[in-house]
C-alpha positions as CSV (number, residue, x, y, z in Angstrom):
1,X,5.3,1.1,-0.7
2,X,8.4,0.0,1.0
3,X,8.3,-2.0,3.7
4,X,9.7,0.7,6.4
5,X,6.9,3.1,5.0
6,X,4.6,0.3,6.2
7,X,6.2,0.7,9.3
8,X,6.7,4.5,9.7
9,X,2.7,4.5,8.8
10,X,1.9,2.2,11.6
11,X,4.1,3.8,13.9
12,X,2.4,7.1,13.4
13,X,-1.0,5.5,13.6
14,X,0.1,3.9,17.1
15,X,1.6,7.0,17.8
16,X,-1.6,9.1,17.8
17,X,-3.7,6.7,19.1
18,X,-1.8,6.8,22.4
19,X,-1.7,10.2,22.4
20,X,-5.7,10.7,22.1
21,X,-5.9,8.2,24.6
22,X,-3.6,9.9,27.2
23,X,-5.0,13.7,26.2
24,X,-8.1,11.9,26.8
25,X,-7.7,9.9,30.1
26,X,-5.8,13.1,31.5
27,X,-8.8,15.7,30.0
28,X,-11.5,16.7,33.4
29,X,-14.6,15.5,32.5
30,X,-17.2,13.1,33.6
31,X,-16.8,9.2,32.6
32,X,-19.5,9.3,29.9
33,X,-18.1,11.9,28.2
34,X,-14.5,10.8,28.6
35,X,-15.7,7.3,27.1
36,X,-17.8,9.5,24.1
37,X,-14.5,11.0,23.5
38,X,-12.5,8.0,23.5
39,X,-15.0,6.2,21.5
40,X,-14.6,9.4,18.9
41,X,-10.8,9.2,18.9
42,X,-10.9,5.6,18.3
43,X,-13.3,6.1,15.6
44,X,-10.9,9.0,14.3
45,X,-8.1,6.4,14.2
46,X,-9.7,3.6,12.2
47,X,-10.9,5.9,9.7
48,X,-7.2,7.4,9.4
49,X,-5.9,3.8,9.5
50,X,-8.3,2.6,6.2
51,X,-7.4,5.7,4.2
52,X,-4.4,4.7,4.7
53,X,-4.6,0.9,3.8
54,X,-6.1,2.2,0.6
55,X,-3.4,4.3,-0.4
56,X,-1.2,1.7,-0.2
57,X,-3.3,-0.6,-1.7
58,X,-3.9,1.8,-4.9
59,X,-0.3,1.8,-4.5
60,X,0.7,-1.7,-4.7
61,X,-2.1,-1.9,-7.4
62,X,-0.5,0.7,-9.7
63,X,3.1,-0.9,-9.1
64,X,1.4,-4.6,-10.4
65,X,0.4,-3.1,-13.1
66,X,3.6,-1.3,-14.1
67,X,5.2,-4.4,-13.2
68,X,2.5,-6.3,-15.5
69,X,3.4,-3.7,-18.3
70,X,7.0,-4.2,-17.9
71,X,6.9,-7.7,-17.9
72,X,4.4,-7.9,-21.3
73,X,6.7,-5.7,-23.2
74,X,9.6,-8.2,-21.9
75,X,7.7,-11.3,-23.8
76,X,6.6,-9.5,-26.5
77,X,10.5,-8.6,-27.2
78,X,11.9,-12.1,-26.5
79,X,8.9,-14.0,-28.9
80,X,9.9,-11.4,-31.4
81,X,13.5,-12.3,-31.3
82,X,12.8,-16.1,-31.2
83,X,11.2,-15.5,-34.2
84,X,13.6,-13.8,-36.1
85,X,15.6,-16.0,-34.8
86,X,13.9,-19.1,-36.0
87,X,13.5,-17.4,-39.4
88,X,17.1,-17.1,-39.8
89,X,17.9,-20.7,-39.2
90,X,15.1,-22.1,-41.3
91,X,16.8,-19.7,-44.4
92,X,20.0,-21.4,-43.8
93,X,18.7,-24.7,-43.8
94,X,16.5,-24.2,-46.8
């Protein structure tokens, strides 16, 4: 993932954090269940938050791997070619 969808995630995250927080603070009800609630929400939140980091983990894993791919079929293409073209000049000088 880009690095503004890093920052669009983390937005939202903060986002809806302050916004359980607020609906919470503002909701009528006693301390210990306000704190229950915020405890909940907060709760709520980290779990949202590592999904999260492990999509874009699996992510960033898949793209090292293309990458990995990418870059094997790259060496595989330019020892070939060294080859050949290492052939060709040992025929000429023979």
């Amino acid at each position: 993932m880009s690095n503004n969808t890093t920052k669009i995630i983390g937005a939202l995250l903060l986002g809806a954090a302050v916004g359980v927080a607020i609906g919470i603070l503002l909701a009528p009800d006693k301390g210990s269940e306000t704190r229950k609630k915020m405890a909940d929400g907060a709760s709520d939140l980290a779990t949202d938050a590592e999904e999260e980091i492990k999509e874009v983990i699996d992510a960033l894993k898949k793209k090292v791997s293309e990458m990995e791919d990418t870059l094997s079929q790259g060496l595989d293409a330019a020892k070939k070619m060294v080859e050949e073209k290492s052939n060709q000049i040992k025929s000429k000088v023979a």
